[in-house]
C-alpha positions as a printed NumPy array, in Angstrom:
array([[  69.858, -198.738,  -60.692],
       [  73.015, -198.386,  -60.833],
       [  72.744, -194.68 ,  -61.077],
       [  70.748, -194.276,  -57.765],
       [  73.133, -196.49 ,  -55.461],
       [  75.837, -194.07 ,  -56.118],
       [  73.639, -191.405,  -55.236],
       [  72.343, -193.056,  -51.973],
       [  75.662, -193.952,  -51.551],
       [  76.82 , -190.268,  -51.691],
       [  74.472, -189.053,  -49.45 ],
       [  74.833, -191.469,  -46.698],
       [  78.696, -190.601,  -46.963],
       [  78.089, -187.132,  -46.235],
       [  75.553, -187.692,  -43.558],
       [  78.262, -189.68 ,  -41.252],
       [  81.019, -187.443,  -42.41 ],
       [  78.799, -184.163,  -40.968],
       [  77.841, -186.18 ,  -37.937],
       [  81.226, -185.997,  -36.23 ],
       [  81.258, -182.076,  -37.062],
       [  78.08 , -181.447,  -35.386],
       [  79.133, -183.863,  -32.25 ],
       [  82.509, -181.84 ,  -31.861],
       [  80.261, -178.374,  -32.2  ],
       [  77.846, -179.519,  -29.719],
       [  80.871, -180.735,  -27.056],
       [  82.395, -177.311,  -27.152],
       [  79.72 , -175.361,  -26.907],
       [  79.254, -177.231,  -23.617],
       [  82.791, -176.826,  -22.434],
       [  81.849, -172.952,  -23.087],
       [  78.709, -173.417,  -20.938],
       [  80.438, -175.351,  -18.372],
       [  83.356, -172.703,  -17.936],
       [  80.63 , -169.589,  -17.82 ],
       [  79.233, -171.691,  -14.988],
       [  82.324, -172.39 ,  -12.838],
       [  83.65 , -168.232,  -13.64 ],
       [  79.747, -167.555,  -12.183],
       [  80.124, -169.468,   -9.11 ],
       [  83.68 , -168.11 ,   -8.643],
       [  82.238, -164.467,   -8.727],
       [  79.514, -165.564,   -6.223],
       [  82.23 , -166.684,   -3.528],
       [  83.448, -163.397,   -3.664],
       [  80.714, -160.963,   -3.868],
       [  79.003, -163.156,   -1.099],
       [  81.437, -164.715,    1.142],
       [  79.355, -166.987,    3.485],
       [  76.516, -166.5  ,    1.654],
       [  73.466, -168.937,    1.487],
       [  74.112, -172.125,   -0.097],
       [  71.725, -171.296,   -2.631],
       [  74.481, -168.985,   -4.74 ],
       [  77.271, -171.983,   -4.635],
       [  76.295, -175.014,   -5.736],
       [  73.324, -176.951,   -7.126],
       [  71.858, -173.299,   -8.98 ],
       [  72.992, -174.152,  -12.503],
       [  73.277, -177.759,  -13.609],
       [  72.19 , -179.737,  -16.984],
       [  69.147, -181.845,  -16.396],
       [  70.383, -185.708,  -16.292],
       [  70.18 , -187.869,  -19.402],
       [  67.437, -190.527,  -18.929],
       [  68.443, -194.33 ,  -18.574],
       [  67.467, -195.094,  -22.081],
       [  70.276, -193.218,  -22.748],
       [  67.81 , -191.025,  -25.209],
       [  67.851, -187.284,  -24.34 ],
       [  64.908, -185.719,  -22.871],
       [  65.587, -182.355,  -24.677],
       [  67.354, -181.102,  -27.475],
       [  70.577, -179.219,  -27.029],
       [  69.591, -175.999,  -28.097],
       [  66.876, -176.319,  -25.179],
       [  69.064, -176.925,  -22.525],
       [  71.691, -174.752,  -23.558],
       [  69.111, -171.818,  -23.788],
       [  67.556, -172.908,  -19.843],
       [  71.272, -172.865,  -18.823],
       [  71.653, -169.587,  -20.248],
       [  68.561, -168.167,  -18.547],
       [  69.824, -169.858,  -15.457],
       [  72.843, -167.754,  -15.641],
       [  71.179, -164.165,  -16.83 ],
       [  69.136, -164.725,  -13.634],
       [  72.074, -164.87 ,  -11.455],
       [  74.126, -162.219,  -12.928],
       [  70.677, -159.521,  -12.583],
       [  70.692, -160.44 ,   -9.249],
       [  74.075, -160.32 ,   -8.722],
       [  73.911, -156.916,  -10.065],
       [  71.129, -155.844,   -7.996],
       [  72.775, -156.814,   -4.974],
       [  75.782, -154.642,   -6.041],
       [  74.015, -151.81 ,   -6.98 ],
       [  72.842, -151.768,   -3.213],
       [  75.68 , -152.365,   -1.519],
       [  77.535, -149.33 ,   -3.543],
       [  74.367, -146.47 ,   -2.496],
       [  73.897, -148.269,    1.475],
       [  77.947, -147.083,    0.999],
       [  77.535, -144.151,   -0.713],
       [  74.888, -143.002,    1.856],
       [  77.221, -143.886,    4.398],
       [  79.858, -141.841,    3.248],
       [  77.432, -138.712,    3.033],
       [  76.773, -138.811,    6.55 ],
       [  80.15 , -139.497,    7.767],
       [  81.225, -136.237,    5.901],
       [  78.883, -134.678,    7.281],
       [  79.293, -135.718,   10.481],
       [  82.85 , -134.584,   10.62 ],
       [  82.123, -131.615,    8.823],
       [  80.277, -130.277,   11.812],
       [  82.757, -131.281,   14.718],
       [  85.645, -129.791,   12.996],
       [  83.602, -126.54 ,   13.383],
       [  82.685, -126.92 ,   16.678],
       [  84.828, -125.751,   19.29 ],
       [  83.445, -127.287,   22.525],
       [  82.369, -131.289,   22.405],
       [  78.906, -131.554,   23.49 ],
       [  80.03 , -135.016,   25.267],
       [  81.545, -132.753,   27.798],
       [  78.483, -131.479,   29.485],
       [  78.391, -135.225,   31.245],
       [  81.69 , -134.473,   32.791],
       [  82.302, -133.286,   36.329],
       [  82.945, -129.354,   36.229],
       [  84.007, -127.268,   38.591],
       [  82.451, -124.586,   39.818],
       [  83.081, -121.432,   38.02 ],
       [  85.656, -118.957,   39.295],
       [  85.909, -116.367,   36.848],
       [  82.198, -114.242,   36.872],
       [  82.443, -111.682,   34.353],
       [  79.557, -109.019,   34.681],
       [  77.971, -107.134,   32.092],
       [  75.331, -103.757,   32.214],
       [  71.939, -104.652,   32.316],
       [  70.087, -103.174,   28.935],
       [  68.282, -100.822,   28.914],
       [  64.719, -102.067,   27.983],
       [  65.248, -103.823,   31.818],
       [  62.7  , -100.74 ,   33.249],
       [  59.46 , -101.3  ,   33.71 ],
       [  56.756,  -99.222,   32.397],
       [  52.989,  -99.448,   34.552],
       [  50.749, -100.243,   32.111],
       [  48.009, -102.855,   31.308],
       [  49.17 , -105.872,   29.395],
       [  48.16 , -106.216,   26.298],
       [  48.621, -109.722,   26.173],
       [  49.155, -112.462,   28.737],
       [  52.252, -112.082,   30.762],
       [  54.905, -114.863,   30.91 ],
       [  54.202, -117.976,   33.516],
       [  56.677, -118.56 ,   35.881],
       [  58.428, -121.324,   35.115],
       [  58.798, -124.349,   37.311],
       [  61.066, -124.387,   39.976],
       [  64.047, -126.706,   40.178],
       [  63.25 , -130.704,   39.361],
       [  62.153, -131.014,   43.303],
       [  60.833, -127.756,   44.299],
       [  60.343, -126.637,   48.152],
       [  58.706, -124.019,   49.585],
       [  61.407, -121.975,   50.026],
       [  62.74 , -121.858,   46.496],
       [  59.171, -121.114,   45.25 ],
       [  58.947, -118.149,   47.371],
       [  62.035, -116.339,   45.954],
       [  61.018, -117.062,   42.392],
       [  57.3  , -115.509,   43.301],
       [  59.755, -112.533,   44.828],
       [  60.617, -112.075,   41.356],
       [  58.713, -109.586,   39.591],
       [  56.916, -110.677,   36.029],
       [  57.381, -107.633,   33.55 ],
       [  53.826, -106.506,   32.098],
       [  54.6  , -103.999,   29.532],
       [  52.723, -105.686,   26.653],
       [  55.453, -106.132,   24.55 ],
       [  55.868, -109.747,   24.973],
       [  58.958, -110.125,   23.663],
       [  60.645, -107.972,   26.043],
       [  58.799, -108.797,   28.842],
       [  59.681, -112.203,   28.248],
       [  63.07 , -111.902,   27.943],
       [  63.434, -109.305,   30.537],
       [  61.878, -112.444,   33.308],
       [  64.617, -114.432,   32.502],
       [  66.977, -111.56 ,   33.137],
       [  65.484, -110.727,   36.768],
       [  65.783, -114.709,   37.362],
       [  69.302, -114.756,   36.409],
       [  70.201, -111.988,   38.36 ],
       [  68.585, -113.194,   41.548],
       [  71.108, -116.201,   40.826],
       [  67.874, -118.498,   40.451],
       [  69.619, -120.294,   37.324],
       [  67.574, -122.971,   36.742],
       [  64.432, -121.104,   36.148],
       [  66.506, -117.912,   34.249],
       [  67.375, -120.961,   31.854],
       [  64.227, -122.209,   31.534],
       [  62.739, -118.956,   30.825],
       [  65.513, -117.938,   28.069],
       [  65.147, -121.039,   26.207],
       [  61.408, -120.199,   25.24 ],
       [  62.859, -116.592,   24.128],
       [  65.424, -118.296,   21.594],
       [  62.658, -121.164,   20.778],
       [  59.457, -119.065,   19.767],
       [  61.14 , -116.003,   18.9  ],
       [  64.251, -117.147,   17.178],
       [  64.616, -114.19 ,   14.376],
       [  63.812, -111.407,   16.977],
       [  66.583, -109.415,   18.237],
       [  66.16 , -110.062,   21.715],
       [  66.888, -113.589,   20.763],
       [  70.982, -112.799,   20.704],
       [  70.568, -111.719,   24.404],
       [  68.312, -114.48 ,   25.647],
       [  70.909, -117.133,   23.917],
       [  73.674, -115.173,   25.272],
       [  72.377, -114.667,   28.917],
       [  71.577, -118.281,   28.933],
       [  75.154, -119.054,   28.071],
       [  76.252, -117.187,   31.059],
       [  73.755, -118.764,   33.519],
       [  75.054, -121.857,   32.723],
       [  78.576, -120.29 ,   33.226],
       [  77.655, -118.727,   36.638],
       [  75.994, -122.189,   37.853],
       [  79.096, -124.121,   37.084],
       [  78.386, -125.472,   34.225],
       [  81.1  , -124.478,   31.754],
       [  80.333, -126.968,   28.707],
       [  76.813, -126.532,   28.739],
       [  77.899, -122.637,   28.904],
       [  80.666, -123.069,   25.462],
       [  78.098, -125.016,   23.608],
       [  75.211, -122.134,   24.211],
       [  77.689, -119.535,   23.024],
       [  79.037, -121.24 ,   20.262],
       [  75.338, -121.853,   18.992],
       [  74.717, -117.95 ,   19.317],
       [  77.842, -116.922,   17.467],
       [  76.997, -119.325,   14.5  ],
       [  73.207, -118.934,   14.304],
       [  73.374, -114.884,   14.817],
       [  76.886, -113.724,   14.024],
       [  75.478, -109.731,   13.18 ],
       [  73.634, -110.607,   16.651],
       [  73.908, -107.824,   19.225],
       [  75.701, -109.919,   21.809],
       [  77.346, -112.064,   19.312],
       [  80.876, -110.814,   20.139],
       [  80.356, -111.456,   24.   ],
       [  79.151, -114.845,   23.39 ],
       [  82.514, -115.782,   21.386],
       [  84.477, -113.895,   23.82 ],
       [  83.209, -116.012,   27.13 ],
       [  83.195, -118.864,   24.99 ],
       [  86.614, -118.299,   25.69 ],
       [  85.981, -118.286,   29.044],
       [  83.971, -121.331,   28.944],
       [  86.498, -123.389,   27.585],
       [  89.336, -122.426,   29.383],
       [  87.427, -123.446,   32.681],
       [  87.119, -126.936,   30.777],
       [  91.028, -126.701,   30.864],
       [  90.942, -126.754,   26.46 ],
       [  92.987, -124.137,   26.531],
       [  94.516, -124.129,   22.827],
       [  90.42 , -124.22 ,   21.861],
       [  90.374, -121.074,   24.393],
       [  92.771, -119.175,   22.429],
       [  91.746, -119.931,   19.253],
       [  88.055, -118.333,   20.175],
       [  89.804, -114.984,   21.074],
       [  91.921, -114.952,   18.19 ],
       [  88.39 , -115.179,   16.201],
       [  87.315, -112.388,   18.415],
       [  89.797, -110.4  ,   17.22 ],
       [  89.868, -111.121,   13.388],
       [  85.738, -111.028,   12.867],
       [  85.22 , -108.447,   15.308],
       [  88.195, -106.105,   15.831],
       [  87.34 , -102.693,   17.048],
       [  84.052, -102.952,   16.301],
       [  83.227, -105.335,   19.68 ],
       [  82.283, -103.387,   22.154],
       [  84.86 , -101.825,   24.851],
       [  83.563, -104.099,   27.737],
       [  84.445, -107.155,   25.658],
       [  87.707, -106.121,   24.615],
       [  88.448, -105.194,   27.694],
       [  87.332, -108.882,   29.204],
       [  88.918, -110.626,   26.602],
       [  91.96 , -108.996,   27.147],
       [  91.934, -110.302,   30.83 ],
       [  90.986, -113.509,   29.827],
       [  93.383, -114.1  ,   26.823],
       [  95.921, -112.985,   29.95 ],
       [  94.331, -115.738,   32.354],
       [  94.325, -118.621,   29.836],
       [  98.371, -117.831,   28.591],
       [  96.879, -117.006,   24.86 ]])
C-alpha cells in the first residue's frame, strides 16, 4: 500500500506541475492570435480608408465563454476558426489589391497612349470648335490629268450627287445639278473626279462630302492621296483652317509615299499658320524639307517657300 500512494502521489504531482505549463502555452498563443488580429485590422484601415464597417471591427472575435464559466469549445477549435477568420480576410484583401494594381495598370496603358498620339499630332482637333477666320492665303494647284472626260457608257452606276448644304434651296441645288457627274466607268476616278468639279465650282460642302466616300471605300487606291488632300484644301478654301491641318496631317501619316503627300504637309503649314500656331507652322516645313527634299514637286517647293516667308520660319 504503501508502494502505490507514492506512486499516486507522483503522478498527481506531475499532473498540477504540467498544468501551469499548458495554461501559460495556451495564454500566449492567444496574445499571438490577438496581435495577428489588431496588425489585420490595422492593414484594413489603410488599404480601405472609409471602407464598410464590415472590415474594422466585429469580423474576428473569440466566441464568449458561457456563464458556467465552462468553455463551449476547446482551444485548438477556436484558435483554428480564428485562423480561418483571418485567411479569409487576407484572400480578400489580396483580391482587392490585385484589382486595384491592373484597373491602374490599365489606366496607365491608355494614358500613354493617349499622349503618345498628341505629341505626334501637330494640329489639336479641339480647334475645329474655334472661331476661324476666313482664309486669305488660296494656294492653287493644276488640275490632274485624269480630270477629262471620255463619252462612253458606264459600266457601272455613276456617283449620286450628294446632298446639298444642311438646309438646301433651290438655288444651291441648281448649281450642284450644273455640275457635271463623270461617267467613264472607272468608278474610282469618276468618283473622285465629282468631288474635284464640286470643289472647283467653290460648292465646298458637297466637294467634301463627295471626297470623304473616296478616302472611306477606297482607302488603299491611289486616288485616295488626292481625294484626302483636295478635301484638306476645301476645308482650307471655306475657312476652315483646323478642320483643313487635321485632314492633311491624316494624309501625310496614313499615305506618306502618297502622290500628294508632300502638298498635304506643305499646306498643313498653311493651315496652321492661319490658326496663328506658328512655331507648329514651321516645324511642318522643316519636315517638308528633311522627308521630302528635292524630290517634292517644284510647285510645292515653290509654295512652301512663300509660305515659310509669310509665317517668319
Amino acid at each position: 500500500m504503501k508502494t502505490r500512494d507514492i506512486m499516486f502521489l507522483g503522478a498527481a504531482t506531475i499532473a498540477l506541475s504540467a498544468a501551469p505549463t499548458a495554461q501559460a502555452q495556451q495564454a500566449g498563443i492567444d496574445k499571438r492570435v490577438e496581435r495577428l488580429e489588431k496588425e489585420m485590422r490595422a492593414v484594413q484601415r489603410s488599404v480601405f480608408p472609409g471602407g464598410a464597417p464590415t472590415f474594422f471591427e466585429g469580423e474576428i472575435a473569440p466566441e464568449s465563454a458561457p456563464s458556467s464559466g465552462v468553455r463551449s469549445n476547446t482551444p485548438v477549435i477556436e484558435l483554428t476558426a480564428r485562423v480561418d477568420a483571418l485567411e479569409s480576410q487576407l484572400q480578400a484583401l489580396t483580391g482587392q489589391t490585385e484589382q486595384n494594381a491592373f484597373r491602374l495598370r490599365e489606366l496607365e496603358k491608355q494614358f500613354t497612349a493617349y499622349k503618345t498620339e498628341m505629341d505626334k499630332r501637330f494640329a489639336d482637333p479641339a480647334a475645329a470648335a474655334a472661331v476661324e477666320t476666313p482664309a486669305s492665303l488660296t494656294p492653287t494647284v493644276k488640275p490632274p490629268a485624269a480630270t477629262t472626260v471620255v463619252a462612253a457608257v458606264p459600266a457601272k452606276k455613276p456617283p449620286t450627287k450628294p446632298a446639298a448644304a444642311s438646309t438646301p434651296d433651290a438655288a444651291r441645288l441648281a448649281l450642284v445639278k450644273k455640275v457635271e457627274v463623270p461617267a467613264t466607268g472607272n468608278e474610282v476616278e469618276d468618283a473622285y473626279n465629282y468631288g474635284y468639279r464640286l470643289w472647283e465650282a467653290k460648292l465646298y460642302p458637297e466637294a467634301q462630302t463627295q471626297l470623304k466616300q473616296v478616302v472611306t471605300k477606297w482607302p488603299k487606291d491611289s486616288r485616295a492621296s488626292f481625294a484626302q488632300n483636295l478635301l484638306g484644301r476645301a476645308y482650307l478654301d471655306e475657312g476652315k483652317p483646323s478642320l483643313a491641318a487635321v485632314a492633311f496631317y491624316n494624309n501625310y501619316k496614313d499615305r506618306p509615299s502618297g502622290a500628294r503627300a508632300p502638298h498635304s504637309l506643305m499646306y498643313m503649314g498653311v493651315a496652321l499658320d492661319k490658326l496663328g500656331r506658328k512655331a507648329d507652322a514651321c516645324k511642318a516645313f522643316r519636315e517638308l524639307d528633311e522627308v521630302y527634299g528635292a524630290k517634292a514637286p517644284k510647285d510645292v517647293r515653290d509654295d512652301a517657300a512663300a509660305a515659310k516667308t509669310k509665317a517668319g520660319c
